[in-house]
C-alpha positions in Angstrom: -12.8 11.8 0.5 -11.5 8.2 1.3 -10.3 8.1 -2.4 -8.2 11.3 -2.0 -6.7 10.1 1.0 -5.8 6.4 -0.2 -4.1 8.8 -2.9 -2.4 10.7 -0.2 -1.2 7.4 1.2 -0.4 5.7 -1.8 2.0 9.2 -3.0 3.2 8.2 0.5 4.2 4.8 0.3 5.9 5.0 -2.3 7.9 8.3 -2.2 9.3 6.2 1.0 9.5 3.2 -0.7 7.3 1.0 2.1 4.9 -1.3 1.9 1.5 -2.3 3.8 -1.2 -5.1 3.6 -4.6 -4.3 1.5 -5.8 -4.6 5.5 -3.7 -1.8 6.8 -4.6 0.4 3.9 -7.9 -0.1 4.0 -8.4 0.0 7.9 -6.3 3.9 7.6 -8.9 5.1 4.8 -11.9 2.9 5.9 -12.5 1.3 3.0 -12.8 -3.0 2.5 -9.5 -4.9 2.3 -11.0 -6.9 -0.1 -11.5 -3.6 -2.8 -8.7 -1.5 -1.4 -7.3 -1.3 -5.1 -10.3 -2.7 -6.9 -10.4 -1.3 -10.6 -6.9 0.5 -10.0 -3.9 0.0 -12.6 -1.8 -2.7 -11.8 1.2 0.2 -12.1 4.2 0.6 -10.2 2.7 3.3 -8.0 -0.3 1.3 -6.9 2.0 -2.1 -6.1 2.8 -0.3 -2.9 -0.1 -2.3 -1.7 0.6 -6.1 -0.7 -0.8 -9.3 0.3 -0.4 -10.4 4.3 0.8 -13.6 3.1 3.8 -12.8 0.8 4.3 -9.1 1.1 3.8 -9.1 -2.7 0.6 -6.9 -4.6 -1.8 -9.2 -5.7 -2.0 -10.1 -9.4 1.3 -8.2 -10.3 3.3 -9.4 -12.9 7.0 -8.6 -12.1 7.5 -5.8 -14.7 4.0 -3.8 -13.0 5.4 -4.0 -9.7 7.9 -0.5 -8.3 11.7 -1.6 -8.9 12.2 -1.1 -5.3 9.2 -2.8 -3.8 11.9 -4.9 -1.8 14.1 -1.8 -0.7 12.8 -1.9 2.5 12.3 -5.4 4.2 9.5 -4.2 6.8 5.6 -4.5 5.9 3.4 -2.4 7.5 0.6 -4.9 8.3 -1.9 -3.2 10.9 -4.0 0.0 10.7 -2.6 1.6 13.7 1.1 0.9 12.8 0.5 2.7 9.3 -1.6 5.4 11.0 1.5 5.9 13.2 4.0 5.4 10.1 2.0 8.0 8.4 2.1 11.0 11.0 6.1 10.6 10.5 6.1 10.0 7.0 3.3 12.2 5.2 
């Protein structure tokens, strides 16, 4: 169930092209920050997914990261905020 709906999400981020920490990802689907993406491909898709500190997905080289990770400036960075995002945004 949790892994179906971090897909959800993650079909979500990007087909709007917005980011949100590991924190705010795993706090929506209740699963660690810390494993959020844990054994996922580092692919495009999945780089949706970012770091607190630099807004950038953790371990990425540049060429596995989306080509427009940096379209949209804003990070989502809290649970709520992405729970919100993602009513308007499913």
């Amino acid at each position: 169930m949790k892994k179906e709906q971090l897909e959800r999400l993650l079909s979500s981020l990007e087909g709007h092209r917005q980011r949100a920490t590991y924190g705010a990802v795993g706090g929506v689907v209740g699963l660690p920050a810390q494993s959020i993406m844990s054994g996922r491909p580092k692919v495009p898709r999945n780089s949706w997914v970012v770091s607190a500190k630099d807004g950038m997905p953790t371990g990425y080289l540049p060429s596995q990261a989306h080509p427009s990770l940096f379209f949209n400036k804003k990070v989502i960075a809290s649970p709520s905020e992405l729970a919100a995002w993602w009513q308007e945004h499913p």
